[in-house]
C-alpha positions in Angstrom: -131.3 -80.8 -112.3 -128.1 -79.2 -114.2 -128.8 -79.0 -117.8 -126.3 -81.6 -118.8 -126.7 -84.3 -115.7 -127.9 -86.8 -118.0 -124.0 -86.8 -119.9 -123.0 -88.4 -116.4 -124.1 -91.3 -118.3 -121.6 -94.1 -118.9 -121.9 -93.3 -122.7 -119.6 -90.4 -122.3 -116.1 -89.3 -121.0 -115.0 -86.1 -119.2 -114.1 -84.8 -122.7 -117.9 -85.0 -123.8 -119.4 -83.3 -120.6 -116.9 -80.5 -120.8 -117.9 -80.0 -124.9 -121.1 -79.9 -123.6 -120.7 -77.0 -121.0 -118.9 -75.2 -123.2 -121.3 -75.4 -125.9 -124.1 -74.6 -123.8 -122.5 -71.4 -122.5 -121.7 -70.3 -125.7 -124.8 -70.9 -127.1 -126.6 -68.7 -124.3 -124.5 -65.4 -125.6 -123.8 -65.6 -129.6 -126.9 -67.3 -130.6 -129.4 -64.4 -129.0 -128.4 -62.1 -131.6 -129.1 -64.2 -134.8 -131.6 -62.4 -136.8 -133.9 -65.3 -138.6 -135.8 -63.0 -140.7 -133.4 -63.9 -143.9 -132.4 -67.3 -143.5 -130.1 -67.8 -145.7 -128.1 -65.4 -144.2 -128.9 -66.3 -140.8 -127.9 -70.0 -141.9 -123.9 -68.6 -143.4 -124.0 -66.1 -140.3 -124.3 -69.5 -138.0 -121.9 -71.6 -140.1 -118.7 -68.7 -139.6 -119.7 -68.3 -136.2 -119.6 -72.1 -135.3 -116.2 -72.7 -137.5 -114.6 -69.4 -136.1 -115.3 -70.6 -132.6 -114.4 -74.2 -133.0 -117.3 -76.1 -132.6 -117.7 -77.5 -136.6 -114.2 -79.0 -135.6 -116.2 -81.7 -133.9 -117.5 -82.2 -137.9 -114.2 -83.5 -139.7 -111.0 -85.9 -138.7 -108.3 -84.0 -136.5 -106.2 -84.5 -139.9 -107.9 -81.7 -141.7 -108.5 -79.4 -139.0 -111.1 -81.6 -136.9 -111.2 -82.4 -133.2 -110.9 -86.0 -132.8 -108.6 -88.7 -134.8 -112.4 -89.9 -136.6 -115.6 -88.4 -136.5 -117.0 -89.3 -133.1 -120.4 -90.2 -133.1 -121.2 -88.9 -129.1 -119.5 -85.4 -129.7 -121.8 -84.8 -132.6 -125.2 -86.1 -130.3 -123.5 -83.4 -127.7 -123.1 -81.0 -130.3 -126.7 -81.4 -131.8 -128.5 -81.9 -128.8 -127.4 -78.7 -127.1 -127.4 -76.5 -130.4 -131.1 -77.9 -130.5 -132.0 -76.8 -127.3 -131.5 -73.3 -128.0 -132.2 -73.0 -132.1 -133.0 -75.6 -134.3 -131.1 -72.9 -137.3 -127.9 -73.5 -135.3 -128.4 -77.3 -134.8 -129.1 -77.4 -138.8 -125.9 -75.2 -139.7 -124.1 -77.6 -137.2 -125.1 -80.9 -138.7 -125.2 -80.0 -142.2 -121.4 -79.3 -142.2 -120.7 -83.1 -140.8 -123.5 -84.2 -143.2 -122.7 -82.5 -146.9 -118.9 -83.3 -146.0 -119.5 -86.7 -144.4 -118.5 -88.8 -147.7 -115.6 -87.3 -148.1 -115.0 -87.8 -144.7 -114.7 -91.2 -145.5 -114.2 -92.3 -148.7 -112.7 -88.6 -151.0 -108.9 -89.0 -151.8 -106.7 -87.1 -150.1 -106.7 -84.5 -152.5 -110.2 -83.7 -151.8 -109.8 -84.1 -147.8 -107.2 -81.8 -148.3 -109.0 -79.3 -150.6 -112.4 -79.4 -148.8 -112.3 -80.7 -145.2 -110.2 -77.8 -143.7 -112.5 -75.3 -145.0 -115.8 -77.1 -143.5 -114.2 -77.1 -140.4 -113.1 -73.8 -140.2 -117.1 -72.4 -141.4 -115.4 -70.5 -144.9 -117.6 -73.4 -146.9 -121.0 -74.9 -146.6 -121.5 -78.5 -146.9 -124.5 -80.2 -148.5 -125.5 -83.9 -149.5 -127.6 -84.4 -152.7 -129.3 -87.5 -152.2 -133.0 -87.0 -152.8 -135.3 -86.7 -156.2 -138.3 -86.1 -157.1 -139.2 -90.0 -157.6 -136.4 -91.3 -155.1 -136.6 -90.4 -151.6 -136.8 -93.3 -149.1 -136.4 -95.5 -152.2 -132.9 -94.8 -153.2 -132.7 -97.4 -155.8 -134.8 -95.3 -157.9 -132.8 -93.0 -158.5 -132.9 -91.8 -162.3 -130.3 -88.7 -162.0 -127.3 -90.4 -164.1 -123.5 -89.5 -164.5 -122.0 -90.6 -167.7 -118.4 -91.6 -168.5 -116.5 -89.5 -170.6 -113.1 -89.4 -170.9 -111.6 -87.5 -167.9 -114.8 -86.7 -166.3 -118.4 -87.7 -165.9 -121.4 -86.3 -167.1 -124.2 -85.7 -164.8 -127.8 -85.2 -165.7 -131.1 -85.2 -163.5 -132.8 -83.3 -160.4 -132.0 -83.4 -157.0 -134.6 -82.1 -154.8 -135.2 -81.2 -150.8 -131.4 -80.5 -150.4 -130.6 -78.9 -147.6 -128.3 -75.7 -147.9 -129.3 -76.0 -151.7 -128.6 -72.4 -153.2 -126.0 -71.3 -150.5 -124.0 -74.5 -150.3 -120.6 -73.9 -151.4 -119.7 -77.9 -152.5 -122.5 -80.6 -153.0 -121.9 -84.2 -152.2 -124.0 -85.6 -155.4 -125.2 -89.4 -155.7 -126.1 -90.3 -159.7 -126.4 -93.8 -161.8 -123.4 -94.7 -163.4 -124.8 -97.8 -164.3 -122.5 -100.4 -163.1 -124.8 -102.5 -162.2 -129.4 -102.7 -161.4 -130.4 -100.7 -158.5 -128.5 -99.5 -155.7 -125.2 -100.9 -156.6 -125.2 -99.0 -159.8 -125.0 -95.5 -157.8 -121.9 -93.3 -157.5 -120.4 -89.9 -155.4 -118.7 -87.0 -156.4 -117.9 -83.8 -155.6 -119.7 -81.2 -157.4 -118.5 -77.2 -157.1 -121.1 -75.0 -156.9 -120.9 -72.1 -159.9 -119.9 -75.3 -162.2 -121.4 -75.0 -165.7 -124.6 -77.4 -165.9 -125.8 -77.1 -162.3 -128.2 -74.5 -161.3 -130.6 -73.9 -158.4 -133.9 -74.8 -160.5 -136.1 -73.6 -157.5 -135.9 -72.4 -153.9 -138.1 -74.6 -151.5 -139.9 -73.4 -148.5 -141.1 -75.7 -144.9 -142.6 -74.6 -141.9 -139.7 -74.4 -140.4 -137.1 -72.3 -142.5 -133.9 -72.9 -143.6 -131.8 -73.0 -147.2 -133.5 -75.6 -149.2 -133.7 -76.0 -152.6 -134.2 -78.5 -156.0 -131.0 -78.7 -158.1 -131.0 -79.2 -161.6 -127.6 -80.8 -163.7 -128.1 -80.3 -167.4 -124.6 -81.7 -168.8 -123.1 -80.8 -165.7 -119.2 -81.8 -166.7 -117.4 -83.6 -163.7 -113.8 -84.3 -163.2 -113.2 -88.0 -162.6 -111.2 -87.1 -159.8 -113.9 -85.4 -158.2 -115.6 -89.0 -157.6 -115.9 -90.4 -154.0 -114.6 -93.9 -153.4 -115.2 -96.7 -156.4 -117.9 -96.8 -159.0 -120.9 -97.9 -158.4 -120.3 -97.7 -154.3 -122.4 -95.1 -153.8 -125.2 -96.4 -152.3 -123.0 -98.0 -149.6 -121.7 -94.4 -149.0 -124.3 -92.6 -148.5 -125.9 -95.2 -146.3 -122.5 -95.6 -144.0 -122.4 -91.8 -143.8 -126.1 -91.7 -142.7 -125.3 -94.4 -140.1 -122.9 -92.2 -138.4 -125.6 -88.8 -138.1 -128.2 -90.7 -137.8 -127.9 -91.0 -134.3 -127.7 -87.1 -134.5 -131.0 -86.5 -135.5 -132.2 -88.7 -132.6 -130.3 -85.9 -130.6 -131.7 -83.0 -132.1 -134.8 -84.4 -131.2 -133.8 -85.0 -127.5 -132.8 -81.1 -127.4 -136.0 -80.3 -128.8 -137.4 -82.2 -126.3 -135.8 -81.2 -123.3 -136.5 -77.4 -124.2 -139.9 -78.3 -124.5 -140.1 -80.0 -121.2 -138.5 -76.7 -119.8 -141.0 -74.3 -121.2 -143.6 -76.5 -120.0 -142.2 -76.6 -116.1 -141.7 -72.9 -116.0 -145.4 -72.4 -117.5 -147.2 -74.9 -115.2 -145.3 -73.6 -112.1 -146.0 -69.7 -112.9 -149.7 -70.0 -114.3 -152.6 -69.7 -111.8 -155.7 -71.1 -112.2 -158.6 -72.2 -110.5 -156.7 -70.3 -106.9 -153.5 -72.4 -107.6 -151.3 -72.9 -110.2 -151.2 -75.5 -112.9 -148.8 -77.7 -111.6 -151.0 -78.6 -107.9 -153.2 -80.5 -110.6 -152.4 -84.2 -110.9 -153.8 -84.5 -114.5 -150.2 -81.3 -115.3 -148.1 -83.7 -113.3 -149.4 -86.7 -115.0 -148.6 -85.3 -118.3 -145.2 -83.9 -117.2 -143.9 -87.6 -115.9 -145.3 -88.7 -119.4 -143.0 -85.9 -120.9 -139.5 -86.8 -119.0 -140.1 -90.6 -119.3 -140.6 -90.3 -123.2 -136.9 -88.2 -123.4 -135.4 -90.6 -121.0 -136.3 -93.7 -123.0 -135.2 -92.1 -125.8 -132.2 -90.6 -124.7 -130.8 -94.0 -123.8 -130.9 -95.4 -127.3 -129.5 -92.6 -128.6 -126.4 -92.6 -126.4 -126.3 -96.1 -127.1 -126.1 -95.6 -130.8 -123.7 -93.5 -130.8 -121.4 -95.0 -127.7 -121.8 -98.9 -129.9 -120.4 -96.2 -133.3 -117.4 -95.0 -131.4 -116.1 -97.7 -128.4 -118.8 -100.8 -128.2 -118.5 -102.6 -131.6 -115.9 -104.3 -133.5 -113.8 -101.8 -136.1 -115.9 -102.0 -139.5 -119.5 -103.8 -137.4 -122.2 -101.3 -138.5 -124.5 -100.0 -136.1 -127.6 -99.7 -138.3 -130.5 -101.0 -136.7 -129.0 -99.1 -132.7 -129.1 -95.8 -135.0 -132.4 -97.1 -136.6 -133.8 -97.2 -133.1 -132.5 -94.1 -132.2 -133.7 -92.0 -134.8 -137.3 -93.6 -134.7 -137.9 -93.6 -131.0 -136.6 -89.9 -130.6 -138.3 -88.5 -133.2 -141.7 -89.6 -132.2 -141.4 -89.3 -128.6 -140.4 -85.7 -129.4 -143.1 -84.8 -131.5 -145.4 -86.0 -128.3 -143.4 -83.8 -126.1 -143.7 -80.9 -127.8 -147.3 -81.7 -128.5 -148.1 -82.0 -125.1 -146.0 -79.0 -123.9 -147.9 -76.6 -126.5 -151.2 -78.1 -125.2 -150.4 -77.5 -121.8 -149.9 -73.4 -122.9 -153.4 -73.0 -124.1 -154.1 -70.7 -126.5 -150.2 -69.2 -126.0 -149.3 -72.2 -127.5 -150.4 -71.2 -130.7 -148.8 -67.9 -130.8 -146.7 -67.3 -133.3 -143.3 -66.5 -132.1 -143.4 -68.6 -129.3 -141.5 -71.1 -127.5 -143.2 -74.0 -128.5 -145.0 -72.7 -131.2 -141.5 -72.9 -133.1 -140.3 -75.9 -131.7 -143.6 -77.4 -133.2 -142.8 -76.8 -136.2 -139.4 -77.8 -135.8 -139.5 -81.2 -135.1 -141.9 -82.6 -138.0 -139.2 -82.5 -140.4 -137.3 -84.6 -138.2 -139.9 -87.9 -138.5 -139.2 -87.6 -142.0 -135.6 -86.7 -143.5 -133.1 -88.8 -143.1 -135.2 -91.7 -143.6 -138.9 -91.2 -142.5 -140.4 -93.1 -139.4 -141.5 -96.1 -141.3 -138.7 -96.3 -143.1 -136.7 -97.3 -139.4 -138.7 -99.6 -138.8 -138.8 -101.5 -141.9 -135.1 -101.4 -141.0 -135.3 -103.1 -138.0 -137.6 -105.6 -138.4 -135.6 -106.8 -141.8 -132.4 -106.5 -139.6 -134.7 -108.8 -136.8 -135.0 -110.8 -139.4 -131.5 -111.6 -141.0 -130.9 -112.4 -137.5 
């Protein structure tokens, strides 16, 4: 089966299948020479390579240098999915770019757009989104970083912790309390410049699978008003309509993932003799590889769906939450059995490090959790079930 036969899918056009192709090919030839060993500089390497070429066009409005009119929810499942396949660095360097520049996508003033957007898409910037604190992850609400009013600007003060591209990120889209209000609709956006006075990289974090991460620290970190994104006290609403939209995208970073993993497994069971045949004459391999395709099947359909209801099936303004919910769940976990299955079928190569599916292993745990973790979807949907 071709690579990309599943895009024959009603989900996507001509447009999307041909991104796809294009992507893929490309991806066989630049991304062989990335060297990993420094990740940071791996991660910028990726960035310029992906804006120079075009592809992080897919990540910003055709107004600022983007691809498509809006952000369009199936090019960036393309775009993640393929990445994936070949290196989940790339896929992160691809999504972080839509991500850290995703609220000013839709709610920064034209000034910003105009100042920011261009640059994301052309890979001279990196992107990040500073959501996450030490005692608010999945509970956003309790967020305790605050940004005071004063005069032209705001104040911020507080931590942000497990942000992606944190300590090579070039602008940070930061969430604080303003105060307008308890809880969530108390929370704002802004635009915060990296190198300005009060916010400093308090400590580099490190996963099992690498890439720029880091806790941020703002200690009277002076913002101009200007610099905010959208109203006061509508942050929460932003960063939750911006996670709607990629979302979806982590579902398909799963599926590539996935789908390599289901390669490496074919190619192992077909080549590796044992017992005077090879391991794919045994029913319990083929057993296990029908398991394998069914479980990226199911959850490829809810992730095109997701994405397809984003861009063409729902009314203009209807949010897709609980579709993207699904999507993000379903794909995630099915993944991590994929992979799981595909390292046990390797044996003790498997475990190598440095190998296929050794990597992807440890690539796709991170995925079950940011973003909003596994039981955090489906709190989501049941409550959505529930508002009926």
């Amino acid at each position: 089966m071709a690579r990309t036969a599943h895009l024959a899918l009603p989900f996507f056009d001509d447009a999307h299948r041909s991104l796809a192709a294009g992507l893929d090919a490309w991806a066989g030839v630049h991304l062989q020479a990335v060297d990993h060993h420094d990740t940071d500089a791996a991660c910028r390497q990726l960035v310029a390579a992906l804006g120079q070429d075009g592809w992080l066009r897919h990540c910003v409005p055709a107004a600022y240098g983007g691809a498509s009119e809006a952000l369009d929810s199936r090019a960036l499942v393309v775009c993640r999915e393929t990445l994936a396949r070949h290196d989940g660095l790339a896929d992160f360097a691809f999504a972080m770019q839509g991500l850290g520049s995703g609220p000013i996508t839709l709610a920064g003033s034209e000034a910003l757009k105009t100042e920011v957007l261009p640059k994301v898409a052309r890979g001279e910037w990196i992107s990040a989104f500073a959501l996450t604190e030490p005692g608010a992850g999945s509970d956003v609400a309790a967020m305790a970083c605050t940004a005071r009013d004063d005069g032209d600007a705001y104040v911020l003060d507080g931590e942000k912790t497990w942000i992606s591209n944190g300590g090579i990120a070039d602008i940070y889209c930061v969430f604080a309390r303003t105060g307008e209000a308890p809880g969530s609709r108390g929370i704002s956006a802004f635009v915060v410049h990296a190198g300005t006075p009060g916010l400093e990289i308090a400590e580099r974090l490190h996963v099992i699978a690498p890439h720029p991460l880091a806790r941020l620290r703002f200690n009277g970190c002076r913002v101009p008003k200007a610099q905010m994104l959208g109203a006061a006290g509508e942050g929460f609403k932003l960063a939750m309509r911006t996670l709607d939209i990629f979302r979806a995208s982590v579902a398909a970073a799963a599926l590539g993932f996935a789908r390599r993993a289901l390669d490496e497994a074919l190619h192992h069971a077909k080549s590796r003799a044992m017992f005077g045949q090879h391991l794919a004459d045994f029913q319990l391999t083929q057993a296990t590889l029908g398991d394998m395709a069914a479980d990226i099947d199911a959850a490829a359909l809810l992730t095109y769906r997701a994405a397809w209801l984003r861009d063409v099936g729902s009314a203009p303004g209807q949010r897709c939450t609980r579709e993207a919910a699904m999507a993000k769940m379903m794909a995630t976990e099915n993944a991590q059995k994929v992979i799981d299955r595909a390292l046990q079928m390797h044996g003790g190569q498997g475990v190598q490090v440095g190998s296929v599916v050794e990597s992807l292993y440890r690539e796709i745990r991170a995925l079950r959790i940011y973003e909003g973790a596994t039981e955090v979807q489906r709190l989501i949907i049941g409550r959505d079930l529930l508002a009926g």
